[in-house]
C-alpha positions as CSV (number, residue, x, y, z in Angstrom):
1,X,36.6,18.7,4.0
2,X,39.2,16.7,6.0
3,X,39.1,17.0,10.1
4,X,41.1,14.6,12.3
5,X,39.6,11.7,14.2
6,X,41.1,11.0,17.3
7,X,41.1,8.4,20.6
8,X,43.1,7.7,23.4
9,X,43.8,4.1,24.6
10,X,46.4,2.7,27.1
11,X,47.3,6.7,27.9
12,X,48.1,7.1,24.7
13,X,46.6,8.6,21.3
14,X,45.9,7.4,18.1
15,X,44.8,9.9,15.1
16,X,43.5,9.7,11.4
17,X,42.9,12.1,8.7
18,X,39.3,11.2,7.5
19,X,36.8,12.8,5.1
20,X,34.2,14.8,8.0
21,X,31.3,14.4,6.0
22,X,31.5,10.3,5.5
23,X,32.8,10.0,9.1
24,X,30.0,11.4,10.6
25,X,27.8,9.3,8.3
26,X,29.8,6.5,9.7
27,X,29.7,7.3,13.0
28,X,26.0,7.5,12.8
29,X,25.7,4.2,10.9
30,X,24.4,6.1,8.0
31,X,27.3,4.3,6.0
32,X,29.8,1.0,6.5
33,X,32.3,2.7,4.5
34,X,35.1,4.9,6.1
35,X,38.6,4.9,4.9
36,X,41.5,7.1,5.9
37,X,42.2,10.1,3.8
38,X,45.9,9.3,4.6
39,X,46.8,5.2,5.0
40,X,48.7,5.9,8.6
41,X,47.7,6.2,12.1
42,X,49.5,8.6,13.6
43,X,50.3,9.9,17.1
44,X,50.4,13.3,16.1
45,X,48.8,14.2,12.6
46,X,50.0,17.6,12.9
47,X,53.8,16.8,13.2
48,X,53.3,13.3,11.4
49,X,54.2,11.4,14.3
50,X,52.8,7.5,13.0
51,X,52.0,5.2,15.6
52,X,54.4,1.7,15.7
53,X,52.7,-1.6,15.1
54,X,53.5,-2.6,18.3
55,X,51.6,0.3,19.9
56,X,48.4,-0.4,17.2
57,X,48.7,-4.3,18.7
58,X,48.7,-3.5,21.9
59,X,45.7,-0.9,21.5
60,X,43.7,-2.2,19.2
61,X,44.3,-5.7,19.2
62,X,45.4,-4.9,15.5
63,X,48.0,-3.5,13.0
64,X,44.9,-3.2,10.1
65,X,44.6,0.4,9.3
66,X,41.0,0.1,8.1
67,X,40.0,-2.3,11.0
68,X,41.2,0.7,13.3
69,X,39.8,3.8,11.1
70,X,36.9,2.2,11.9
71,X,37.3,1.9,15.5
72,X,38.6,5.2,16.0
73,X,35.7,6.8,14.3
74,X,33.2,4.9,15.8
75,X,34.5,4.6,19.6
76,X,36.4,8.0,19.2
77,X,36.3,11.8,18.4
78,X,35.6,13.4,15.2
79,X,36.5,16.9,15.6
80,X,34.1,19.4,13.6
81,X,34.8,23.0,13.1
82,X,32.9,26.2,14.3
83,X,31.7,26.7,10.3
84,X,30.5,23.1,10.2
85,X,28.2,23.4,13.8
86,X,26.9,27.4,12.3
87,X,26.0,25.4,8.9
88,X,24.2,22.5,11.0
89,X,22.3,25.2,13.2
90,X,21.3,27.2,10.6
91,X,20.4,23.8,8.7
92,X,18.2,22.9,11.8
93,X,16.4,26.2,12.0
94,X,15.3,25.8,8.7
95,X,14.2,22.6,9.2
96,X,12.4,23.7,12.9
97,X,11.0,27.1,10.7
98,X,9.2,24.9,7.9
99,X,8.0,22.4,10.7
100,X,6.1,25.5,12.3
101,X,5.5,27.5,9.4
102,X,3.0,24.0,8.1
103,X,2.1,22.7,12.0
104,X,1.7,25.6,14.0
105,X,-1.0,28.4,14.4
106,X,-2.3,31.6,15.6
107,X,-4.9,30.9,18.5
108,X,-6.1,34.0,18.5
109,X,-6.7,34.2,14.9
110,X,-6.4,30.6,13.9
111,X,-3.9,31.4,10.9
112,X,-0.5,30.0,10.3
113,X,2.3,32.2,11.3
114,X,5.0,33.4,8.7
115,X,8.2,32.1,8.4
116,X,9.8,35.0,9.1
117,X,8.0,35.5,12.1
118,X,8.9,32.2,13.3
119,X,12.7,32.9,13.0
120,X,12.5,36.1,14.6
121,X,10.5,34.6,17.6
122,X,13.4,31.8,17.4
123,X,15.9,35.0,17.7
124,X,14.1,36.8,20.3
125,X,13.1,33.7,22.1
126,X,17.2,32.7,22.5
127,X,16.0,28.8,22.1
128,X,18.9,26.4,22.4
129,X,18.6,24.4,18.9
130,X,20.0,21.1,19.4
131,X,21.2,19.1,15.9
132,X,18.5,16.0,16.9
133,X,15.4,15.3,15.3
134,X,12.7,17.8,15.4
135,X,10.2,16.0,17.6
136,X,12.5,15.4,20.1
137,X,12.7,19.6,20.7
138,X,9.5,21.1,19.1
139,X,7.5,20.9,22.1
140,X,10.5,22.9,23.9
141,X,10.7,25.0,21.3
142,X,7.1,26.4,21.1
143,X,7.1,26.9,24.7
144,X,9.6,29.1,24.4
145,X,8.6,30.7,21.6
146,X,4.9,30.7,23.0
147,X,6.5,34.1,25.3
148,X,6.9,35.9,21.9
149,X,3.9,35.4,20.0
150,X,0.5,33.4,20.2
151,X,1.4,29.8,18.3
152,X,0.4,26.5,19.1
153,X,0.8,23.2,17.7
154,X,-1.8,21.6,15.2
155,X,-1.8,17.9,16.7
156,X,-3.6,14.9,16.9
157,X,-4.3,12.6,19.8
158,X,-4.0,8.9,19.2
159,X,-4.4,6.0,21.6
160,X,-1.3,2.9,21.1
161,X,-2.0,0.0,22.6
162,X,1.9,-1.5,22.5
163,X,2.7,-5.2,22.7
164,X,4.6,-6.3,26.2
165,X,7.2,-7.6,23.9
166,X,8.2,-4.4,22.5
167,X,7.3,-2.1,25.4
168,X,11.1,-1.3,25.5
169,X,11.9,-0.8,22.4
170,X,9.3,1.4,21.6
171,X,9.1,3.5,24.8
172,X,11.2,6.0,24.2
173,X,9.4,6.9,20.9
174,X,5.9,7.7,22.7
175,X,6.8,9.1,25.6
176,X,7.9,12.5,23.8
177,X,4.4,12.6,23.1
178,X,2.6,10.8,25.9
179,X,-0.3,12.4,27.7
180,X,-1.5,9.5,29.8
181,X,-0.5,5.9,29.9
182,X,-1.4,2.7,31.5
183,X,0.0,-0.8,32.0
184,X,-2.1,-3.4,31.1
185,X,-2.2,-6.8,33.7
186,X,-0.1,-8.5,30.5
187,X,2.4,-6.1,30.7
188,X,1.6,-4.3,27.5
189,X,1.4,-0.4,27.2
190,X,-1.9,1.7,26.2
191,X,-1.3,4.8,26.0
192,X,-2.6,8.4,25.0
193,X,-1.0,10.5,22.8
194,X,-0.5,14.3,21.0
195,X,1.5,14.2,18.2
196,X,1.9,17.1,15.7
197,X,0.3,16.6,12.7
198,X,3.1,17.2,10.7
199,X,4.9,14.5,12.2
200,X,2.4,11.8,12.5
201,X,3.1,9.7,9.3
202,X,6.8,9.6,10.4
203,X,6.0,8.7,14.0
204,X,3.7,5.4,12.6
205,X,6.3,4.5,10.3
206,X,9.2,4.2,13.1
207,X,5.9,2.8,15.6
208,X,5.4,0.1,12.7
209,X,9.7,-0.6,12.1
210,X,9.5,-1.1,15.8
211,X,6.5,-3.4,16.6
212,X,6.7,-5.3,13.1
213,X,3.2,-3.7,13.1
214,X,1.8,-5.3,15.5
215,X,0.7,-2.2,17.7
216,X,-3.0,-0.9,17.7
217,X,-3.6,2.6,16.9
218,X,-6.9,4.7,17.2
219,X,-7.2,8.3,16.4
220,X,-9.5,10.1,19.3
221,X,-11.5,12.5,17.5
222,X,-11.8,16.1,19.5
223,X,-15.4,17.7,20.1
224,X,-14.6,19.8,17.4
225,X,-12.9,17.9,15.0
């Protein structure tokens, strides 16, 4: 599907026809490749209005048409329609319903909820799905849901001790999940955490990426684990 990308420099705009898909990979850095469906930078895509070369120079310090596809998609606006956003949604439900379906229970009864349950509750509940990772939202999400039926999250609390050197790096990761935490007197980071179980493979994998492994980890085993 093609979509226009668009910017505005110097008060005035640049646009390209792109594929949406591998601009949005792009514009994630999911892919280096993006090339204009069209070779022109326009104006105006809709009335074909190309940009002159002395406009590109002054704007983009360029006349290349990939150097500035690239720009634009990066630095700019990819527009994306209404049927694209309902597919991503719906995508992201699915994805939130699975997660729940596997990492979430009944208290009163102890037994995994259905999937179909867990969508209605979603329904009912009139959560705000955002199209960003899971773990970033579920907590939200079963508090919310929490109003329409008993669920809680199957977790498991682990203590990270986090070298001072990659404190910042890796801060943003734990603190989604942080329960207590504590600066050491050599600036490193201990700190307690609940992560869902479903997640917990995924969150030492990006903890490891981020530390080069050097992090300590300890699983606290519960009274009644």
């Amino acid at each position: 599907m093609d979509t226009v990308a668009r910017i505005k420099r110097g008060g005035e705009n640049f646009e390209i026809i792109v594929d949406l898909d591998q601009a949005l990979k792009f514009k994630k850095g999911e892919t280096d490749f993006i090339n204009a469906e069209i070779d022109k930078i326009f104006k105006d895509s809709k009335k074909g209005f190309a940009a002159s070369t002395e406009s590109l120079q002054s704007a983009f310090g360029t006349t290349n048409v990939d150097e500035i596809v690239k720009k634009i998609v990066k630095e700019g606006e990819v527009l994306v329609s209404q049927e694209h956003r309902d597919e991503e949604k719906e995508k992201k439900i699915r994805q939130i319903v699975e997660f729940l379906s596997k990492n979430a229970t009944n208290p009163q009864t102890g037994n995994p909820h259905t999937s179909e349950r867990i969508r209605d509750a979603l329904e009912q509940s009139q959560v705000n799905v955002k199209n960003t990772p899971i773990e970033t939202q579920i907590k939200e999400i079963v508090e919310k849901i929490s109003k329409i039926i008993p669920i809680t999250l199957k977790t498991k609390k682990v203590k990270v001790v986090i070298p001072a050197i990659y404190t910042g790096k890796a801060y943003s990761l734990v603190n989604q999940y942080k329960e207590k935490e504590e600066w050491l007197n050599d600036g490193s980071l201990e700190i307690i955490l609940s992560i869902p179980s479903g997640a917990i493979i995924d969150f030492y994998d990006k903890l490891n990426s981020i530390t080069h492994g050097s992090a300590l980890t300890e699983e606290i085993k519960e009274k009644n684990d």
